[in-house]
C-alpha positions as CSV (number, residue, x, y, z in Angstrom):
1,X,-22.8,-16.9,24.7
2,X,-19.8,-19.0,24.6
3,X,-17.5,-20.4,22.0
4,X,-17.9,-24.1,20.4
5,X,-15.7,-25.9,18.6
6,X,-18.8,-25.6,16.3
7,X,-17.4,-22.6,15.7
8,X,-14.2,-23.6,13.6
9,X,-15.8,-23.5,10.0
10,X,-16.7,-19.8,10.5
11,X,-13.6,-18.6,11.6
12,X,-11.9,-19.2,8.5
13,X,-14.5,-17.1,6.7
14,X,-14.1,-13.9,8.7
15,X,-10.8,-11.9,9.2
16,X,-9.4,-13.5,12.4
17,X,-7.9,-9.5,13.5
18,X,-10.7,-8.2,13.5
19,X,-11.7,-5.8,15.3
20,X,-8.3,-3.8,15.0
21,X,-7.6,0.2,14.8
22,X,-4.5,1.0,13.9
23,X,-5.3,4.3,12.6
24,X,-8.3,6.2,14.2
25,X,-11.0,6.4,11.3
26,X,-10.4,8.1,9.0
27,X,-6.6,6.9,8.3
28,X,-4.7,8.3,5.8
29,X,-5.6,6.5,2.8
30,X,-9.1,6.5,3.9
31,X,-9.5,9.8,4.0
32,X,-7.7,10.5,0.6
33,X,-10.2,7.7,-0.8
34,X,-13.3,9.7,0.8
35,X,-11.8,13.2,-0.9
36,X,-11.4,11.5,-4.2
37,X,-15.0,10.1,-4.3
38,X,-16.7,13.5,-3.3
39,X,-15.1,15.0,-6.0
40,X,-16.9,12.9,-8.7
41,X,-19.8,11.5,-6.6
42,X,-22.9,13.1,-6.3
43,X,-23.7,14.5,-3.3
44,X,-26.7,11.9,-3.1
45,X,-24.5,9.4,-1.6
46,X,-25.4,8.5,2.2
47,X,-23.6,6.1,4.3
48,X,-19.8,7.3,3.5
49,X,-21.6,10.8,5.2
50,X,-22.7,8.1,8.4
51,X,-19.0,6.3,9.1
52,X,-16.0,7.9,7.1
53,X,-15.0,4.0,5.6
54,X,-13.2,3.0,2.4
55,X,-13.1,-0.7,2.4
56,X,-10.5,-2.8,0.6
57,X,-11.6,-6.3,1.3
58,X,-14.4,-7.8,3.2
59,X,-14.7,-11.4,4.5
60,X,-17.7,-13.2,6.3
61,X,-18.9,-10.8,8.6
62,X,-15.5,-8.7,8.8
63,X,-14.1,-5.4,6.5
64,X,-10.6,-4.4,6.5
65,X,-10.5,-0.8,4.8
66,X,-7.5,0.6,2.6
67,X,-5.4,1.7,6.4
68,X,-5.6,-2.1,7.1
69,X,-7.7,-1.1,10.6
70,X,-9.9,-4.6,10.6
71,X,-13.8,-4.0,11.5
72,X,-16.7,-6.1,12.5
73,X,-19.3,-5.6,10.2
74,X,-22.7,-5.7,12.0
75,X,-24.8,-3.8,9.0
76,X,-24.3,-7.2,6.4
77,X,-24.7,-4.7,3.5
78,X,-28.5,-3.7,5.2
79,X,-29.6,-7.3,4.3
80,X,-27.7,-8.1,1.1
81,X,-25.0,-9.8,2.9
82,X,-26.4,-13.0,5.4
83,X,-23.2,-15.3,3.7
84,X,-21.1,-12.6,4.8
85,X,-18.2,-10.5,2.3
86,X,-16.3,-13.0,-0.3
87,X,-18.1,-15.9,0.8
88,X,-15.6,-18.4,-1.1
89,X,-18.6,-20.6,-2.6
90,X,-20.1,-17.8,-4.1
91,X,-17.1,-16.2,-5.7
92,X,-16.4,-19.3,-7.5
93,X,-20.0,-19.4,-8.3
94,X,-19.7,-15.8,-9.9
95,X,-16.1,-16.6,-11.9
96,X,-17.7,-20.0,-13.1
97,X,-20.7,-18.4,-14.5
98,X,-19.0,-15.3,-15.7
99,X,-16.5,-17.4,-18.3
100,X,-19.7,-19.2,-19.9
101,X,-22.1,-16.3,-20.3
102,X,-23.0,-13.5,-18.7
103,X,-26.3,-11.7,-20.0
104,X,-29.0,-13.7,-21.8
105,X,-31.9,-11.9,-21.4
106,X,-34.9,-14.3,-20.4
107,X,-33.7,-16.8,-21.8
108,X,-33.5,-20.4,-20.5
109,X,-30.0,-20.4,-19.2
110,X,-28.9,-23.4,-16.6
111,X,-28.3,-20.6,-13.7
112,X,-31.5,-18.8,-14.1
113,X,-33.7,-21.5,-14.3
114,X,-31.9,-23.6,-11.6
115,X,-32.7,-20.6,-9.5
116,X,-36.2,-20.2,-9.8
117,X,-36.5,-24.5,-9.6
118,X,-34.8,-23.7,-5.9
119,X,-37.0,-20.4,-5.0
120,X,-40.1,-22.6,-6.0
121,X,-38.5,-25.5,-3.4
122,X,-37.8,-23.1,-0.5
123,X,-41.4,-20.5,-0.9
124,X,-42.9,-20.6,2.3
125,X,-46.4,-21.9,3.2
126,X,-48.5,-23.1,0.2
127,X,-46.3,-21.6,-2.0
128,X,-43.8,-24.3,-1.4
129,X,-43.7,-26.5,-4.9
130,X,-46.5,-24.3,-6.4
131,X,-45.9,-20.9,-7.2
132,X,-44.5,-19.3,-10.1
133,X,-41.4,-17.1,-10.5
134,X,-40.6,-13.9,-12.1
135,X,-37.2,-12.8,-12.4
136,X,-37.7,-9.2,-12.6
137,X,-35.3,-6.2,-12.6
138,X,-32.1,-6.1,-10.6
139,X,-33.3,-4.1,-7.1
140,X,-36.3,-5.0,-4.4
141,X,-37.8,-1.3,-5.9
142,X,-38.8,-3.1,-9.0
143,X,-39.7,-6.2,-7.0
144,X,-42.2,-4.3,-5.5
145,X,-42.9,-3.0,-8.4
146,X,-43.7,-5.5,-10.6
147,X,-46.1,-7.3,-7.5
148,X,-48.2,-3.9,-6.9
149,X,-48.9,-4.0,-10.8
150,X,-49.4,-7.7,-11.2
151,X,-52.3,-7.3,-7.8
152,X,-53.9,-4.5,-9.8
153,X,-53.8,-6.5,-13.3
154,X,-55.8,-9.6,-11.3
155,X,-58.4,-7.4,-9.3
156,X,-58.9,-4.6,-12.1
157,X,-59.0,-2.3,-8.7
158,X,-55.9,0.4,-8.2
159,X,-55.6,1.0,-4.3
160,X,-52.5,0.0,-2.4
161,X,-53.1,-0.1,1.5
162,X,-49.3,0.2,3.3
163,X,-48.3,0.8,6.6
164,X,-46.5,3.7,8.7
165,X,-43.1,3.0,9.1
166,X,-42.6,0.5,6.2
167,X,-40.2,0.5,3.8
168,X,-40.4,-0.5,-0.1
169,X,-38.0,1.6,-2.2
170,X,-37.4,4.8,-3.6
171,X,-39.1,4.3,-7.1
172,X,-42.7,4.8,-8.3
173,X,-45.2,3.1,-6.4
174,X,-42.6,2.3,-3.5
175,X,-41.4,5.6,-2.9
176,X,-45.7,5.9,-2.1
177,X,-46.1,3.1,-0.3
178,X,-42.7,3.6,2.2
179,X,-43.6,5.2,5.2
180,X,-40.8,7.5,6.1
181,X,-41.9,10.8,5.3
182,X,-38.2,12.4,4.7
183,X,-37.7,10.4,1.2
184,X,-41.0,12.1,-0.2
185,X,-42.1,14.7,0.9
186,X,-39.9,17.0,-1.5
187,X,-40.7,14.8,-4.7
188,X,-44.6,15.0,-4.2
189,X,-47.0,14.1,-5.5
190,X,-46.0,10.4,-5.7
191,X,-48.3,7.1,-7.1
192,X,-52.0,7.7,-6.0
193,X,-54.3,5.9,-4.5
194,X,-51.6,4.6,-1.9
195,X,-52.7,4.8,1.5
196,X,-50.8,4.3,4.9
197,X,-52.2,2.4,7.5
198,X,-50.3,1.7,11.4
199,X,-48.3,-1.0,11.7
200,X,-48.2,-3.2,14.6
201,X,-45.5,-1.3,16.8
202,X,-46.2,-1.9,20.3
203,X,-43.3,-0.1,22.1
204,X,-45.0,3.1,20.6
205,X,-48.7,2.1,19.8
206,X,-51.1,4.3,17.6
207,X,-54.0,4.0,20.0
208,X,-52.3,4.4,23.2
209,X,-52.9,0.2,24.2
210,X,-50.5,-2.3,25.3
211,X,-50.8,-5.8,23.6
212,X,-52.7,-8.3,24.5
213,X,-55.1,-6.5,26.2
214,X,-55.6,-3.9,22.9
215,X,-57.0,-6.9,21.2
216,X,-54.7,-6.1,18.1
217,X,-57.0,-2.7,17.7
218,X,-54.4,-1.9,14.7
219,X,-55.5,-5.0,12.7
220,X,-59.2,-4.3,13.5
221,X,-58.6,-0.6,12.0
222,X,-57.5,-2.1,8.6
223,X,-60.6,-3.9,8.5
224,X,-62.8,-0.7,9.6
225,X,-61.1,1.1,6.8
226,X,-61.1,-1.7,3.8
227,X,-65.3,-2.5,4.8
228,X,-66.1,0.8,5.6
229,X,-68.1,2.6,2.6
230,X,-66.7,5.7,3.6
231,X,-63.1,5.3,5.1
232,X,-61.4,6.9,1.9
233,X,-59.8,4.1,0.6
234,X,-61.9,3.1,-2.5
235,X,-61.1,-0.2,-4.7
236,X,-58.1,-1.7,-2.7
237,X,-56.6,-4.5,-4.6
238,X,-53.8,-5.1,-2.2
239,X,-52.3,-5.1,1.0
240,X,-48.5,-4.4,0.8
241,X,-46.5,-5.6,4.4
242,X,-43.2,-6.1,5.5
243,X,-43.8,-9.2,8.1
244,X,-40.5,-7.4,10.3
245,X,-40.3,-3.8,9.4
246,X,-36.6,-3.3,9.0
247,X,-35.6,0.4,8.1
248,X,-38.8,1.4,10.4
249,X,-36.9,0.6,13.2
250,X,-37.1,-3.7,13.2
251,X,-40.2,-3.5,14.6
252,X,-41.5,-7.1,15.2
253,X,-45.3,-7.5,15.3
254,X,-47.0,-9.0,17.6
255,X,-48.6,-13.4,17.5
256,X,-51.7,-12.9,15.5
257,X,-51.0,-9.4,13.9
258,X,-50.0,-11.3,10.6
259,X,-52.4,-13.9,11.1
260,X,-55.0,-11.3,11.0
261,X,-54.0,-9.2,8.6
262,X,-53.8,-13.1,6.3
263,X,-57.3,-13.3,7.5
264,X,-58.2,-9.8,6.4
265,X,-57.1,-9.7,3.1
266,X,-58.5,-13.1,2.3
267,X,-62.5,-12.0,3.6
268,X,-62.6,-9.1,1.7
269,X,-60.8,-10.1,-1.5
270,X,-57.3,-8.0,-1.4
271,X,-54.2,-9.7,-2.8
272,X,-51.7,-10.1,0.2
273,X,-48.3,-9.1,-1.2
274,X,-45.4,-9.9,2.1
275,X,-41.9,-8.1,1.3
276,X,-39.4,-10.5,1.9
277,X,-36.9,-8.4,0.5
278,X,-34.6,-8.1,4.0
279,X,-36.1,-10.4,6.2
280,X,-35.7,-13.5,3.9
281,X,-33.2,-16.0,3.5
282,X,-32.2,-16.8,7.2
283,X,-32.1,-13.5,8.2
284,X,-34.6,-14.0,11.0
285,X,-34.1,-17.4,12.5
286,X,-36.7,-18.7,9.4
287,X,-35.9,-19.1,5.6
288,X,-38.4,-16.3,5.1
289,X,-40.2,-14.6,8.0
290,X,-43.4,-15.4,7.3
291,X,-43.4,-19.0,8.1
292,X,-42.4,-17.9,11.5
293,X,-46.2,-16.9,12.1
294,X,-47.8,-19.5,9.6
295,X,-48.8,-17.6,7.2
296,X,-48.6,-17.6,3.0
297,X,-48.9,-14.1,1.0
298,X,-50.4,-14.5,-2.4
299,X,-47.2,-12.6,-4.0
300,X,-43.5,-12.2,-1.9
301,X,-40.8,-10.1,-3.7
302,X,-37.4,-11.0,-2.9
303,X,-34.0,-9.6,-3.4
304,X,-31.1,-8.6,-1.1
305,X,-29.4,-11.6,-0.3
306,X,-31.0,-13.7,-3.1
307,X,-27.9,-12.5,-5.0
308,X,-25.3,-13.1,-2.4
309,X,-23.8,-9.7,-3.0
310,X,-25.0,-9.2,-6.6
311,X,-28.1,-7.2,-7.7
312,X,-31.1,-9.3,-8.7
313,X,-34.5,-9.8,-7.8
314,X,-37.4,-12.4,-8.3
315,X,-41.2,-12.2,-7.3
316,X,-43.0,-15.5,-6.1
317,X,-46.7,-15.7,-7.0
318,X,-49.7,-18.0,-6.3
319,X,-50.5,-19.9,-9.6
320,X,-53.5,-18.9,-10.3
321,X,-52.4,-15.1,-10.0
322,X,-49.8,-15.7,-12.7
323,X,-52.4,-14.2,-14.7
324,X,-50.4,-11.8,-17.2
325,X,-48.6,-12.3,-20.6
326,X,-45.6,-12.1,-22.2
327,X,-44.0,-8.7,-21.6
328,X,-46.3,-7.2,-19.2
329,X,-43.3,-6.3,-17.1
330,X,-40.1,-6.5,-19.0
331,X,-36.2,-5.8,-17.9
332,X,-33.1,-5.9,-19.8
333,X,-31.0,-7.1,-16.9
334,X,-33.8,-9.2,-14.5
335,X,-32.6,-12.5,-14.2
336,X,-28.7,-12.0,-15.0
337,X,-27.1,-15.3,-15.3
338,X,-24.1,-14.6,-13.0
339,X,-26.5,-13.2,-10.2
340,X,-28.6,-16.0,-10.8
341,X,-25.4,-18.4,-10.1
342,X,-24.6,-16.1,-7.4
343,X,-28.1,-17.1,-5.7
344,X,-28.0,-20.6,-6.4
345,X,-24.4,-21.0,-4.2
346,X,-26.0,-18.8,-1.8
347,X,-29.0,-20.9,-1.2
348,X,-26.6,-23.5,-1.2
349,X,-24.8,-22.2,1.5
350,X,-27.4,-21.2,3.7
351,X,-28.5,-25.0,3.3
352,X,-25.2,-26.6,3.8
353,X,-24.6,-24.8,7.1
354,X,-27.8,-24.5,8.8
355,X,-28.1,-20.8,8.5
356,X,-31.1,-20.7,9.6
357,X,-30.9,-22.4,12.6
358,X,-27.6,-20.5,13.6
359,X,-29.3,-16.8,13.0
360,X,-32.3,-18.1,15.0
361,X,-29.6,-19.6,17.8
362,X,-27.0,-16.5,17.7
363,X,-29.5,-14.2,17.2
364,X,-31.5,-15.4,20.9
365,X,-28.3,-14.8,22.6
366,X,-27.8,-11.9,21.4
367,X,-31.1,-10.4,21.9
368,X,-30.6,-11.9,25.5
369,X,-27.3,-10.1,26.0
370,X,-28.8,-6.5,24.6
371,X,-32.3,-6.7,26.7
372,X,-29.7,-7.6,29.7
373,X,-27.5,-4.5,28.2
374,X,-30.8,-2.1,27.9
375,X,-31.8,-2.9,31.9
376,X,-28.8,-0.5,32.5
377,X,-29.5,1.6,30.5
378,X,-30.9,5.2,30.8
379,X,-31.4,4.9,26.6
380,X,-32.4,2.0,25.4
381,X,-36.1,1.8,25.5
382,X,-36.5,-0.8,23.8
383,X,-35.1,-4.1,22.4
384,X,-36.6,-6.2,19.8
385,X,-36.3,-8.5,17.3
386,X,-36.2,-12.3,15.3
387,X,-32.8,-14.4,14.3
388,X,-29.9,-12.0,13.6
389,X,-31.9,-8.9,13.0
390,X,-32.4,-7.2,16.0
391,X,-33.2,-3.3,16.5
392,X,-32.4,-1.6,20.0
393,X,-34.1,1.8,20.2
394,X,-32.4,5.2,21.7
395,X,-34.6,7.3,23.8
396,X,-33.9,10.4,25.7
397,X,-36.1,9.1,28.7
398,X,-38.0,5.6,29.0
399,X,-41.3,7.2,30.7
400,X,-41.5,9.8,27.8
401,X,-39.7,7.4,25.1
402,X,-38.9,10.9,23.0
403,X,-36.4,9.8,20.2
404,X,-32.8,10.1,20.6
405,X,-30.9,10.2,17.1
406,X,-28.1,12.0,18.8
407,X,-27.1,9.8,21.1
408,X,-27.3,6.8,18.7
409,X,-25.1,8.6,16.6
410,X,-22.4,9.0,19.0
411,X,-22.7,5.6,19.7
412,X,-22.1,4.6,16.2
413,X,-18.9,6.8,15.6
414,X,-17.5,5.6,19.0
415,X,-18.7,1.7,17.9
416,X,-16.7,2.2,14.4
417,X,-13.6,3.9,15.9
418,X,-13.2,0.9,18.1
419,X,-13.7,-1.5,14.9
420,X,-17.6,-2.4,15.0
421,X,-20.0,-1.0,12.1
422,X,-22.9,-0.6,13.7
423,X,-26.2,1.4,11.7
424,X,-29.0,2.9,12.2
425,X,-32.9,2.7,11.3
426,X,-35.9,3.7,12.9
427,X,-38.7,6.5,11.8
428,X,-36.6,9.1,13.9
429,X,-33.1,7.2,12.9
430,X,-33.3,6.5,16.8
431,X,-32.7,2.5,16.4
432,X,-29.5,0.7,16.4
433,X,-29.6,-2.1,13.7
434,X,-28.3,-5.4,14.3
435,X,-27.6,-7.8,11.6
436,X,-24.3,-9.3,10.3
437,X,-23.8,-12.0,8.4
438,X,-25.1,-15.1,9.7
439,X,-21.7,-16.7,9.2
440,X,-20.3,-14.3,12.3
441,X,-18.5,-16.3,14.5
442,X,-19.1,-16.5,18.1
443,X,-16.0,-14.4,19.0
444,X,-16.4,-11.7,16.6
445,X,-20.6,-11.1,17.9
446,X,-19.5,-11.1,21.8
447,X,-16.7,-9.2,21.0
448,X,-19.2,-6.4,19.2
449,X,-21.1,-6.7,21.4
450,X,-18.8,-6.1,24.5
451,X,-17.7,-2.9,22.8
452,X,-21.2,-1.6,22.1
453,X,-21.7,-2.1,26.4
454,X,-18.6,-0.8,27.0
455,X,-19.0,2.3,24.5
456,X,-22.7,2.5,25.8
457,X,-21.6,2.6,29.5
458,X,-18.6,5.4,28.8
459,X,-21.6,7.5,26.7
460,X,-24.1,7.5,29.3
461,X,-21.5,8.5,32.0
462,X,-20.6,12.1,29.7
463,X,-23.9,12.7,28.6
464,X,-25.7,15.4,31.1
């Protein structure tokens, strides 16, 4: 991967220093910052407990915390962030907005309609021009949400089919339909008649097969269950995907997985509802990651980067499933007007410089450079991924592919010392997560990625 000239417009939207240490993590301030908020905090937070950073300003894909050490920032807020920290556009998005009018309700401000005119442009498939928006509350939890209860009010049936390893939210009918069995299992029992099915992950398939020959037996088993009288899963009304599982460990399906599972839903009458929520906008090499194996769901939530930094969310739904009435779903803040203004320069942006292209052109060379990394490697058993979000899994031994959190976890807190944030994901937290902003320059992703070989390199030479 090599620098172009190309290059120049991103470099003045991400801190040129970075990455820089000039006070191993945590500095001073840093530390004092960290004290301050575990004072008041609750002890739910998570990710000040993963790297110790208090971050003063952030740029593009680039944080400089309150010491002044400059990092690159390869987490992009987990999805939130593919037009990077501060992107200049959007800030003057948010200040315009924010002197005209800040909460309306559902009313018909310019922003919020503007926004869902654009969302109805840019749906993928047959959605494209067709489908309806609903602004709904400010998180993806109430995306999903507000799509589960909109497929039950169409089918009259209750049953949610999701998949091991997914992710949907914390709340209600996500916190049952996400897959990771550490965020439930001490609040149960969670929203019934949610039932977990395997998702297509082929480095560590459920029936023991290697694709193609398996013949996509883990499609075929959601059929068995949903026409099978007896299978335990009475009155489906939807099936409830991520088309790139992202906390589960970026696990990519397989061609045809998503074609079939399209094909499924459709045969036997279930409402197909795609979560977009982190793999749209750019973020894998496509505006949304479904069109990247032809397929349209019936109902896509959205959020994350929608509000370029700002919390909002927004379902897209076939026409004729825009079945309820007023207030079926309501929300004091869904649809805020400066988020909404927030998404429309973020759109914008992603438009204006061929995002898209450039996650699905940065993000081949890096996957390139990390398989090429991972041949070397005694860890990595794995590398995978679409665009700029690409996962690289930590194993103790590739014939025996047992999880390694631990050493990922060294990896990270020699990554950030050296001024890269680099996170984790996976079922077993075993998976290192690759996705900046998609306005990283050139520089900035070799250079990360020069210290993650490096630091990979020096950690396999002291681990026994």
């Amino acid at each position: 991967m090599t620098t172009s000239a190309k290059d120049d417009v991103f470099e003045v939207l991400n801190f040129s220093q970075a990455p820089e240490v000039n006070f191993t993590p945590p500095g001073p301030k840093a530390k004092a910052m960290l004290d301050r908020q575990a004072k008041v905090d609750s002890k739910v937070l998570s990710y000040p407990h993963m790297i110790p950073l208090a971050p003063q300003e952030g740029l593009g894909a680039t944080v400089r915390d309150v010491d002044g050490n400059y990092y690159i920032d390869l987490s992009g807020g987990i999805g939130v962030l593919n037009v990077g920290h501060s992107n200049p556009k959007v800030v003057e998005a948010i200040a315009n907005q924010a002197r005209r009018m800040v909460h309306g309700l559902d009313f018909p401000g310019e922003a919020r309609v503007a926004l869902s005119e654009k969302l109805v442009e840019i749906a993928p498939g047959d959605l494209k021009n067709k489908c309806k928006v609903f602004m709904c509350g400010p998180t993806g939890s109430d995306g999903v949400e507000a799509s589960v209860k909109l497929a039950k009010f169409n089918t009259k049936k209750s049953g949610v089919i999701s998949f091991e390893g997914g992710w949907h939210g914390v709340t209600g009918t996500g916190l049952a339909a996400t897959g990771k069995k550490g965020v439930k299992e001490q609040f149960m029992p969670v929203v019934p008649e949610v039932y977990s099915v395997p998702y297509a992950y082929c480095y560590r398939c459920r029936f023991g097969l290697t694709h193609p020959s398996c013949d996509l037996r883990c499609a075929k088993f959601l059929e068995h269950i949903i026409k099978d009288p007896d299978s335990n899963v009475p009155n489906p009304a939807c099936v409830l995907i991520e088309p790139i599982q992202g906390e589960g460990g970026i696990v990519v399906p397989p061609d045809g997985y998503l074609q079939e599972v399209r094909r499924i839903c459709k045969e036997y009458g279930l409402i197909l509802i795609v979560d977009e929520i982190q793999t749209g906008f750019g973020r894998t090499g496509s505006m949304f990651a479904s069109e990247l194996w032809g397929i349209t769901p019936d109902i896509m939530p959205v959020s994350k980067t929608l509000g370029g930094g700002l919390p909002i969310a927004a379902v897209l739904i076939k026409e004729d499933l825009d079945t309820w009435g007023p207030g079926a779903h309501v929300g004091t803040f869904r649809g805020n007007l400066v988020s909404a203004a927030a998404g429309l320069a973020t759109i914008d942006v992603i438009e204006k410089f061929n995002l898209v292209k450039r996650s699905a052109d940065l993000g081949q060379s890096a996957l390139d450079r990390l398989k090429d990394i991972a041949k070397g490697s005694r860890y990595i058993g794995d590398v995978r991924g679409k665009g700029l979000f690409i996962g690289f899994e930590f194993v103790t031994d590739k014939q025996t592919k047992e999880p390694a959190p631990d050493i990922l976890q060294k990896i990270i807190k020699q990554c950030f010392d050296r001024g890269v944030m680099l996170w984790k994901s996976g079922r077993w937290n075993n998976v290192g997560r690759l996705m900046p902003a998609l306005v990283i320059t050139e520089r900035h992703l070799n250079q990360a990625l020069d210290i993650i070989e490096q630091v990979l390199i020096e950690a396999e030479r002291d681990i026994v």
